[in-house]
BARO-16458 format. One record per residue: residue in three letters; x, y, z of N, C-alpha, C, O, CB in turn; residue number from 1. Coordinates in nm, 2 decimals, padded with zeros to 4 digits. Glycine has a CB too. Layout:
N
  residu      nX      nY      nZ     caX     caY     caZ      cX      cY      cZ      oX      oY      oZ     cbX     cbY     cbZ  num
     ALA       X       Y       Z       X       Y       Z       X       Y       Z       X       Y       Z       X       Y       Z  NUM
...
//
This chain:
104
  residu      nX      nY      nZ     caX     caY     caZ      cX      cY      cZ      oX      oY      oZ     cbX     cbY     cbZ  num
     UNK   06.37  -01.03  -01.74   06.36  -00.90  -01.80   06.42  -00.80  -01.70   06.44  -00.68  -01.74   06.22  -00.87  -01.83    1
     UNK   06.44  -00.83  -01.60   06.46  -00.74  -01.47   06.34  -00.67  -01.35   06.23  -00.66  -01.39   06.52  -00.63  -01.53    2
     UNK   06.35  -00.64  -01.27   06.29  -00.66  -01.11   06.33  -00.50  -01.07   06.35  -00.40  -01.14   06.38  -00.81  -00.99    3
     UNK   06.31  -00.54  -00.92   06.33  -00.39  -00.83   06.45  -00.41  -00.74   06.48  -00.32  -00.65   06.18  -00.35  -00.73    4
     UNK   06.52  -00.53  -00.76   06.62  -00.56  -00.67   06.73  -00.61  -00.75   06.72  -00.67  -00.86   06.58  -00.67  -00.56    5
     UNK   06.87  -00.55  -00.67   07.01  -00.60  -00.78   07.01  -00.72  -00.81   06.95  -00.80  -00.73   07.17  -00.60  -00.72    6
     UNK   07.05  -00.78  -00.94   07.00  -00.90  -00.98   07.22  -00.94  -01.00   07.32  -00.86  -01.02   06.84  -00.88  -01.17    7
     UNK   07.23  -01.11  -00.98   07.34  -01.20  -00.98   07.39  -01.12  -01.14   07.32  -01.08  -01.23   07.29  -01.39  -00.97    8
     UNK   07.51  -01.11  -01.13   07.55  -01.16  -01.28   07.69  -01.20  -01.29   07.77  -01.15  -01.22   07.53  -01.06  -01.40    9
     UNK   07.71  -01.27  -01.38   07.89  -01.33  -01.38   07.93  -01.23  -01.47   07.87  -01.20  -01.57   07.94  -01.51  -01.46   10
     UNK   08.07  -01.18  -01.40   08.20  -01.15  -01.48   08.32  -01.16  -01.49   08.41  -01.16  -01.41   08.22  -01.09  -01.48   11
     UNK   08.34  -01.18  -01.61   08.47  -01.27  -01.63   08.62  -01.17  -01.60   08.64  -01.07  -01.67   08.48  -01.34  -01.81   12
     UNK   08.72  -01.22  -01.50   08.78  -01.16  -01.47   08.91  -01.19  -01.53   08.91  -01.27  -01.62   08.77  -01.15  -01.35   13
     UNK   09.04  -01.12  -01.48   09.19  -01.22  -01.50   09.20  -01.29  -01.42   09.26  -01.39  -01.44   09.34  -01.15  -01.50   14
     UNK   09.11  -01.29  -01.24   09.12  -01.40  -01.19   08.98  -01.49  -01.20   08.92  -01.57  -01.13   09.17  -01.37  -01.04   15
     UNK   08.97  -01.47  -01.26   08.80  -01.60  -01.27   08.67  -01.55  -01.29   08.64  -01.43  -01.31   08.76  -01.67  -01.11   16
     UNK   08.59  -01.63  -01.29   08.46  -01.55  -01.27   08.42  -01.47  -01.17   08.48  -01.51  -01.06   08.37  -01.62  -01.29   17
     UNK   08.37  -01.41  -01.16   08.35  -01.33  -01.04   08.18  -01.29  -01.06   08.14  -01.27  -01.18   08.47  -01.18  -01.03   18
     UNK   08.06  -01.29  -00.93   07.94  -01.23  -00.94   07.92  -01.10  -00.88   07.91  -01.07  -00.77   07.86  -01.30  -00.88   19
     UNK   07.91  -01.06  -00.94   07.84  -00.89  -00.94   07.73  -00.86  -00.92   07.66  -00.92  -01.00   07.85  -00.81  -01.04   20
     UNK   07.66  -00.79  -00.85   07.52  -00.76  -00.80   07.49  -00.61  -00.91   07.55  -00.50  -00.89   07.52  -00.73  -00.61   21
     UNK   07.38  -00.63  -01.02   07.37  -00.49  -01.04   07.22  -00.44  -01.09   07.14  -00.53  -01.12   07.49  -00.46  -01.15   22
     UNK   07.18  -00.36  -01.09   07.03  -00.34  -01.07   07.01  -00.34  -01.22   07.10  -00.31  -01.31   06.98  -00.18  -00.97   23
     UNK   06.89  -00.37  -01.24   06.79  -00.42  -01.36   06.72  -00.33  -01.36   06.70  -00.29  -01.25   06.71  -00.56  -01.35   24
     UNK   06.65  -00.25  -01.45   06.60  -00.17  -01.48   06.49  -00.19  -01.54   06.52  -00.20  -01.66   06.66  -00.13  -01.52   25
     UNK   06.35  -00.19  -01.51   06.23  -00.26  -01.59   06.12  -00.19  -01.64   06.03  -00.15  -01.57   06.16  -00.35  -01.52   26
     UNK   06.15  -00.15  -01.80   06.05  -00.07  -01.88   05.93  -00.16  -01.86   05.90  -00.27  -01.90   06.10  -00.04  -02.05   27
     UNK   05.87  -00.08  -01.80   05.71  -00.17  -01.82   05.63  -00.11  -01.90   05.55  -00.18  -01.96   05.60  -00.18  -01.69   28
     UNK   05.63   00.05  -01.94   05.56   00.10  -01.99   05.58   00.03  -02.15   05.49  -00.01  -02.23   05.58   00.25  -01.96   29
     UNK   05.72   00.02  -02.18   05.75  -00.04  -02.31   05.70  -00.17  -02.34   05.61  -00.20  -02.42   05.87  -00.06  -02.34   30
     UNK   05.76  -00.24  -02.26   05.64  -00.40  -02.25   05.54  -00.41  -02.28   05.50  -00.49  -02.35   05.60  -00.47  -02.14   31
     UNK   05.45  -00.30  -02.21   05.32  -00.33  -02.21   05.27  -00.29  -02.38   05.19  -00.35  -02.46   05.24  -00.23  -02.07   32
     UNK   05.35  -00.18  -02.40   05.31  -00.12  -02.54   05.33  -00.25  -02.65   05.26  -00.27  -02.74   05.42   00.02  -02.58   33
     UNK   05.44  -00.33  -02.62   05.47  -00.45  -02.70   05.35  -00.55  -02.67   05.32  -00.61  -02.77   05.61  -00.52  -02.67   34
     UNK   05.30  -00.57  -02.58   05.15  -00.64  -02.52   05.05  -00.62  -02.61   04.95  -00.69  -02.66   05.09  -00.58  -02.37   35
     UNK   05.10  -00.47  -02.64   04.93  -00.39  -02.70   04.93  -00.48  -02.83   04.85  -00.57  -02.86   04.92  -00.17  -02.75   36
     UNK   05.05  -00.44  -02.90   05.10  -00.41  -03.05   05.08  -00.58  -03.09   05.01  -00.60  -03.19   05.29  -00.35  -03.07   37
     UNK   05.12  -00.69  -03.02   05.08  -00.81  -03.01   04.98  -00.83  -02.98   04.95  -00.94  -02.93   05.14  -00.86  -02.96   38
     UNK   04.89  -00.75  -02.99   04.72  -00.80  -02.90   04.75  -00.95  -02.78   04.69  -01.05  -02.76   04.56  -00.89  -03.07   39
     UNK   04.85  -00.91  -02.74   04.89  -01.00  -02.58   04.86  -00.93  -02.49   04.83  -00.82  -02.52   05.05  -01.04  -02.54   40
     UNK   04.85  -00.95  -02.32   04.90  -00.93  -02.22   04.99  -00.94  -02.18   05.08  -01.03  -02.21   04.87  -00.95  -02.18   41
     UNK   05.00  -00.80  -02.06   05.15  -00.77  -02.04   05.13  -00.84  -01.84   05.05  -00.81  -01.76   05.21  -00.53  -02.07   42
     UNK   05.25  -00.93  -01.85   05.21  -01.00  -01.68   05.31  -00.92  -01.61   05.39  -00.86  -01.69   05.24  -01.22  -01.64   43
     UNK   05.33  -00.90  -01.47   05.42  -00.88  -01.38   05.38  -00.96  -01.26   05.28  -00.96  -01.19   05.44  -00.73  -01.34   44
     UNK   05.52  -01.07  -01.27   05.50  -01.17  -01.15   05.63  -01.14  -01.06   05.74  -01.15  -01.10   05.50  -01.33  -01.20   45
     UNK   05.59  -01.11  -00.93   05.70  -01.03  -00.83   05.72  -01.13  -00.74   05.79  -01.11  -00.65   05.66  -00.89  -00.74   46
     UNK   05.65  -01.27  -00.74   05.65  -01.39  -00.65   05.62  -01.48  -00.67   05.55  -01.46  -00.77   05.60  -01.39  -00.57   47
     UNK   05.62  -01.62  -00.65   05.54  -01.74  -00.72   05.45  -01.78  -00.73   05.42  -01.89  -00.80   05.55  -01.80  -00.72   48
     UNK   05.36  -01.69  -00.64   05.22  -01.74  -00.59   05.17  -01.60  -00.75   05.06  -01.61  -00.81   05.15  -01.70  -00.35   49
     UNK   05.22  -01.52  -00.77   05.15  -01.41  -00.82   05.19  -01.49  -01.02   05.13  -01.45  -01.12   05.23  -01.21  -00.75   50
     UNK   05.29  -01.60  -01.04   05.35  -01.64  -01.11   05.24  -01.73  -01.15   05.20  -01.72  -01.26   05.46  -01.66  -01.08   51
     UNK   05.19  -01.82  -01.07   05.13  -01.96  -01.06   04.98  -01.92  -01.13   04.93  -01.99  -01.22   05.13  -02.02  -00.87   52
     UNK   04.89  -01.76  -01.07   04.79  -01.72  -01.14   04.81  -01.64  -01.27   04.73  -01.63  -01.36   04.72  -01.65  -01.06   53
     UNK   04.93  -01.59  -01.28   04.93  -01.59  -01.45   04.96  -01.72  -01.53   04.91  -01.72  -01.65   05.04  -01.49  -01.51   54
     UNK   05.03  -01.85  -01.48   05.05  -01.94  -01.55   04.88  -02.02  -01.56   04.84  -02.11  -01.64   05.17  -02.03  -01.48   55
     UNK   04.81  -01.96  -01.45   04.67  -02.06  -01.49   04.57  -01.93  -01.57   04.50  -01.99  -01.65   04.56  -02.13  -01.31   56
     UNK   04.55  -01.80  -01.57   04.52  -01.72  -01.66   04.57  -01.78  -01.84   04.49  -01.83  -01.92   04.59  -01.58  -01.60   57
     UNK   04.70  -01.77  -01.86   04.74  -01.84  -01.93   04.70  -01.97  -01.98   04.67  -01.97  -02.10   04.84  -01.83  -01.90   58
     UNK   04.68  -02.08  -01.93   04.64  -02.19  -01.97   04.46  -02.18  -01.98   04.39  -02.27  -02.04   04.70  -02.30  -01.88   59
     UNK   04.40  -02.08  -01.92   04.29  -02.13  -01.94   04.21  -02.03  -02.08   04.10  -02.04  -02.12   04.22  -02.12  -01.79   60
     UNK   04.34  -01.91  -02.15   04.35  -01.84  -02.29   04.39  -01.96  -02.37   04.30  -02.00  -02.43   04.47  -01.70  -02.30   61
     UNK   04.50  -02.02  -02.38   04.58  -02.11  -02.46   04.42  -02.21  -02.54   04.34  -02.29  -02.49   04.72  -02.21  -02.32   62
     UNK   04.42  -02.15  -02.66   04.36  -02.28  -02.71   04.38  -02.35  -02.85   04.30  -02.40  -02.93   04.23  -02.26  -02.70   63
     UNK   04.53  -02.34  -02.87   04.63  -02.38  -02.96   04.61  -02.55  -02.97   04.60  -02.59  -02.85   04.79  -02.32  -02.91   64
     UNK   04.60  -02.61  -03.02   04.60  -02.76  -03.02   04.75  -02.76  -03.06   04.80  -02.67  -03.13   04.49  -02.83  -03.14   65
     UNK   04.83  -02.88  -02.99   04.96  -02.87  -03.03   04.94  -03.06  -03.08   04.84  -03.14  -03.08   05.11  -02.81  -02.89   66
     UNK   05.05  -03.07  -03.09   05.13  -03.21  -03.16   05.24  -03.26  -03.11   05.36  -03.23  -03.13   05.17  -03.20  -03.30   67
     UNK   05.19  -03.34  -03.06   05.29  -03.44  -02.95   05.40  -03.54  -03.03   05.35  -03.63  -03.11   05.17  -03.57  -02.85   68
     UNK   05.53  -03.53  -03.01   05.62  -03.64  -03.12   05.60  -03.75  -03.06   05.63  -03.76  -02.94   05.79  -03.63  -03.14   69
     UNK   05.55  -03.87  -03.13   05.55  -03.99  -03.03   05.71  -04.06  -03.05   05.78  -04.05  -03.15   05.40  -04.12  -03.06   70
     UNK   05.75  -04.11  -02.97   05.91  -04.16  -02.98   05.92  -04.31  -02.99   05.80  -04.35  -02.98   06.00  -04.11  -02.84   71
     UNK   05.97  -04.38  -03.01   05.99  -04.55  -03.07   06.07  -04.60  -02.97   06.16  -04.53  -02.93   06.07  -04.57  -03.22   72
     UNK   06.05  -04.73  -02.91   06.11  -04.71  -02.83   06.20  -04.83  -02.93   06.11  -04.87  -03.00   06.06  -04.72  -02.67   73
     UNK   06.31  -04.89  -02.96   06.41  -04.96  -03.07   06.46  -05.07  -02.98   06.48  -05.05  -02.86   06.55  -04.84  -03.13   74
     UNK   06.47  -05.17  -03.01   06.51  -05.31  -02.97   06.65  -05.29  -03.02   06.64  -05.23  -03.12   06.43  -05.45  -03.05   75
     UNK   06.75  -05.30  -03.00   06.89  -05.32  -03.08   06.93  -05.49  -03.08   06.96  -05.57  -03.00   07.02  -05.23  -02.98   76
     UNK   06.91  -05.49  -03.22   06.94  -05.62  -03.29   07.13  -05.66  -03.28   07.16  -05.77  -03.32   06.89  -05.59  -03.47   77
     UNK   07.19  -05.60  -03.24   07.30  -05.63  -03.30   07.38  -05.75  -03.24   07.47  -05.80  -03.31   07.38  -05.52  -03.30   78
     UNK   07.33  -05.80  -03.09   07.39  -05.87  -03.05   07.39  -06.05  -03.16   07.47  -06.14  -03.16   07.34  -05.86  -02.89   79
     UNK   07.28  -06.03  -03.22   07.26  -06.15  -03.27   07.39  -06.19  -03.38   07.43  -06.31  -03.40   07.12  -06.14  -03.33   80
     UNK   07.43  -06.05  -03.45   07.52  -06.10  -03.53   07.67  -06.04  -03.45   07.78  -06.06  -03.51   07.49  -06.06  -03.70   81
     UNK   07.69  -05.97  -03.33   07.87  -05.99  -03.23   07.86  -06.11  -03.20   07.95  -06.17  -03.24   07.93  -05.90  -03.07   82
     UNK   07.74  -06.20  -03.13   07.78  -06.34  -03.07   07.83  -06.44  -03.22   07.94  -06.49  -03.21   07.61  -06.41  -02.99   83
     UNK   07.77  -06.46  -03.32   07.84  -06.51  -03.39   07.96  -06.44  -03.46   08.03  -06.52  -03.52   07.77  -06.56  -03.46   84
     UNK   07.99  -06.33  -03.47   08.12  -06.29  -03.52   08.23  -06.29  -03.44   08.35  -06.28  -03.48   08.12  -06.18  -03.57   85
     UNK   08.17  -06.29  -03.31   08.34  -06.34  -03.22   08.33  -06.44  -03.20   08.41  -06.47  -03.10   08.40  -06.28  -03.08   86
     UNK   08.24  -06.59  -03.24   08.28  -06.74  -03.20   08.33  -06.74  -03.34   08.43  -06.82  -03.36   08.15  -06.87  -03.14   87
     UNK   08.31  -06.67  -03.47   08.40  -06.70  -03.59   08.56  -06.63  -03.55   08.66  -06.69  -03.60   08.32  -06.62  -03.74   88
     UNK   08.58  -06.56  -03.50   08.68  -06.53  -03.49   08.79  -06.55  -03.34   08.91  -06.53  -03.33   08.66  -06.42  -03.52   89
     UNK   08.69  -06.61  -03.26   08.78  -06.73  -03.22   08.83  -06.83  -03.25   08.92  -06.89  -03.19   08.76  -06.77  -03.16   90
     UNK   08.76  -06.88  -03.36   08.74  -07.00  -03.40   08.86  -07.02  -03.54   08.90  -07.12  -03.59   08.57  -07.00  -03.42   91
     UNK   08.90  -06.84  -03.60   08.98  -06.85  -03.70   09.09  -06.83  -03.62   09.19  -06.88  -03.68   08.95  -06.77  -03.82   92
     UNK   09.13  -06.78  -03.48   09.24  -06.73  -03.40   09.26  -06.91  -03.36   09.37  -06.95  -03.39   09.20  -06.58  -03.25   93
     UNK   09.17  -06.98  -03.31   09.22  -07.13  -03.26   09.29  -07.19  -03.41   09.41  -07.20  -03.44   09.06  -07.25  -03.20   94
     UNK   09.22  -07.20  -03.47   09.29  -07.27  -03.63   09.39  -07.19  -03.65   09.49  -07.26  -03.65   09.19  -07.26  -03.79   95
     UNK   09.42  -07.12  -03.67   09.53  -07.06  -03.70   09.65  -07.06  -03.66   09.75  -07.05  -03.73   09.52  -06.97  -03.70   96
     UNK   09.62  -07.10  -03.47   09.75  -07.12  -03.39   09.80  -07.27  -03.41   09.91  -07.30  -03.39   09.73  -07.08  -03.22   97
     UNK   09.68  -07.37  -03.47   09.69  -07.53  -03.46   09.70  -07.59  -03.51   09.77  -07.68  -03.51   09.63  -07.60  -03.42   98
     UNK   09.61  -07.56  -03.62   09.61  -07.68  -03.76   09.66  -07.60  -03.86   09.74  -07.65  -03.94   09.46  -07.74  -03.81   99
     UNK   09.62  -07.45  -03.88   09.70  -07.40  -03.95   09.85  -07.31  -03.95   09.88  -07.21  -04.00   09.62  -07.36  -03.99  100
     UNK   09.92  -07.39  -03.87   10.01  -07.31  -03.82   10.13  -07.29  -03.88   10.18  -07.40  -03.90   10.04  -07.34  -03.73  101
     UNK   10.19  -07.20  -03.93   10.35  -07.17  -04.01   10.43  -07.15  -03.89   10.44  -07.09  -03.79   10.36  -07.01  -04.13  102
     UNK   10.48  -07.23  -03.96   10.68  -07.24  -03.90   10.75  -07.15  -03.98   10.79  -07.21  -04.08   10.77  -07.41  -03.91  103
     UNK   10.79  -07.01  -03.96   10.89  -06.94  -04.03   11.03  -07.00  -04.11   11.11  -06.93  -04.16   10.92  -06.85  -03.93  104
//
């Protein structure tokens, strides 16, 4: 959302990208009003230790039950029928050069 210090940003030049340093600007008063309007809280995390207690504030509000996708894990069948479809088709490439062979 933006901070109190120039923040990275890419711009695209005629010679390349190029990073530019440029300051962020941070409505808090607006945030917070969006906080209200959402019956949420409004966090300001300036470090990761100050990050780490709103992520446990947060989890210990959170009491959403969610739904986990369980995933399959799939056997792939296919080798059963390439091993017999390339000994048939060796098998029509040998006949073909030997017993069935045309003389132009």
């Amino acid at each position: 959302m933006g901070g109190t210090e120039p923040a990275p940003f890419p711009v695209q030049t005629p010679f390349g990208t190029k990073i530019i340093r440029q300051s962020v600007d941070l409505d808090e008063e607006t945030l917070m009003k969006v906080a209200k309007i959402g019956h949420g809280q409004y966090f300001r995390a300036a470090d990761t230790d100050q990050l780490q207690k709103i992520y446990n504030i947060i989890d210990q509000q959170e009491k959403t039950e969610i739904k986990v996708k369980e995933f399959f894990h799939f056997k792939e069948l296919y080798p059963w029928f390439l091993v017999p479809a390339l000994f048939l088709l060796l098998m029509e490439i040998t006949i073909r050069t030997t017993v069935l062979r045309t003389i132009p």
